[in-house]
C-alpha positions as CSV (number, residue, x, y, z in Angstrom):
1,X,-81.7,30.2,50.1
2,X,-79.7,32.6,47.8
3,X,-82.9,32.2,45.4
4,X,-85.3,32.8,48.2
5,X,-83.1,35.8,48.7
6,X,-83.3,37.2,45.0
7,X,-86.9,36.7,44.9
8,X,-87.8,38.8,48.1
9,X,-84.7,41.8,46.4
10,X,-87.2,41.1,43.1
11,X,-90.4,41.2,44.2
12,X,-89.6,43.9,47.3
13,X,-88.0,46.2,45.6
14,X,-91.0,47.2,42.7
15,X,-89.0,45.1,39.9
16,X,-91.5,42.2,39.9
17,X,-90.4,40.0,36.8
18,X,-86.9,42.1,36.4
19,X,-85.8,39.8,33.9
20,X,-82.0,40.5,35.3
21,X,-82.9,39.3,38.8
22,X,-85.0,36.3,37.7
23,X,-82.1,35.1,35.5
24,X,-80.0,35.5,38.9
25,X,-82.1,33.6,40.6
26,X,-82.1,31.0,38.0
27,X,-78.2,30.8,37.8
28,X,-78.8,30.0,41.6
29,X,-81.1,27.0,40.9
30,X,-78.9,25.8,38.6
31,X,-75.8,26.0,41.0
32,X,-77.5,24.5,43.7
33,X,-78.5,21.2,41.2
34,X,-74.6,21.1,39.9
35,X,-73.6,21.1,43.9
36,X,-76.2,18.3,45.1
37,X,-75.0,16.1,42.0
38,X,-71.2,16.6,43.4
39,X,-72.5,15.7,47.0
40,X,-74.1,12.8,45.8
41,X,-71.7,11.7,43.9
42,X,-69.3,12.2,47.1
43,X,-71.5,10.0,48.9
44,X,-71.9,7.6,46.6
45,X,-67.8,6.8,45.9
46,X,-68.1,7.0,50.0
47,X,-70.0,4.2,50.6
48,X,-68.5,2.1,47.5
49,X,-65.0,2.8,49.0
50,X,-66.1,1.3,52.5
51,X,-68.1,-1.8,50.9
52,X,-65.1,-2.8,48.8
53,X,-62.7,-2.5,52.6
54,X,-64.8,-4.7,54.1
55,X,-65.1,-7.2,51.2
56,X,-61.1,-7.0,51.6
57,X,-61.6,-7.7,55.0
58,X,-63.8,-10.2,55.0
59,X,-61.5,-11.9,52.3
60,X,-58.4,-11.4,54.6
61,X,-60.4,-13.2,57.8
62,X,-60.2,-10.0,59.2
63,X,-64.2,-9.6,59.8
64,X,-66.5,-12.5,59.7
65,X,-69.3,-12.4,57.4
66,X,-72.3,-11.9,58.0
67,X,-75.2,-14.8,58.0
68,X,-76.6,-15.4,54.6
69,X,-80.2,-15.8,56.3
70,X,-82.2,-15.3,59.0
71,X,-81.5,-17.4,62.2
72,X,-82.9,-20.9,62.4
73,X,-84.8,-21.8,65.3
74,X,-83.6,-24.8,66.9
């Protein structure tokens, strides 16, 4: 949004191709690639932190495990 922002200031303003505001913009790209790694790698520790709790549980007899195929028709 903040480069969406940037290029309507750039372009609206009579600086089309400012180089100033294009490298703005730019640094805002950038940013928003840095963040969505961080949130993905968020996620990611997330769902490997939950898988291992329910190994653990499983292990304990906490949590019975789920079938290792598809039901049999009898």
């Amino acid at each position: 949004m903040a480069h969406a922002l940037f290029a309507v200031v750039r372009d609206g303003y009579g600086a089309p191709g400012s180089p100033a505001l294009t490298v703005a913009a730019d640094v805002r790209y950038g940013a928003a690639a840095v963040l969505a790694v961080a949130v993905i790698q968020r996620i990611t520790a997330r769902q490997a932190a939950g898988i291992a709790a329910g190994a653990v549980a499983i292990q304990a007899g906490a949590v019975a495990p789920a079938p290792a195929g598809p039901p049999q028709l009898s």
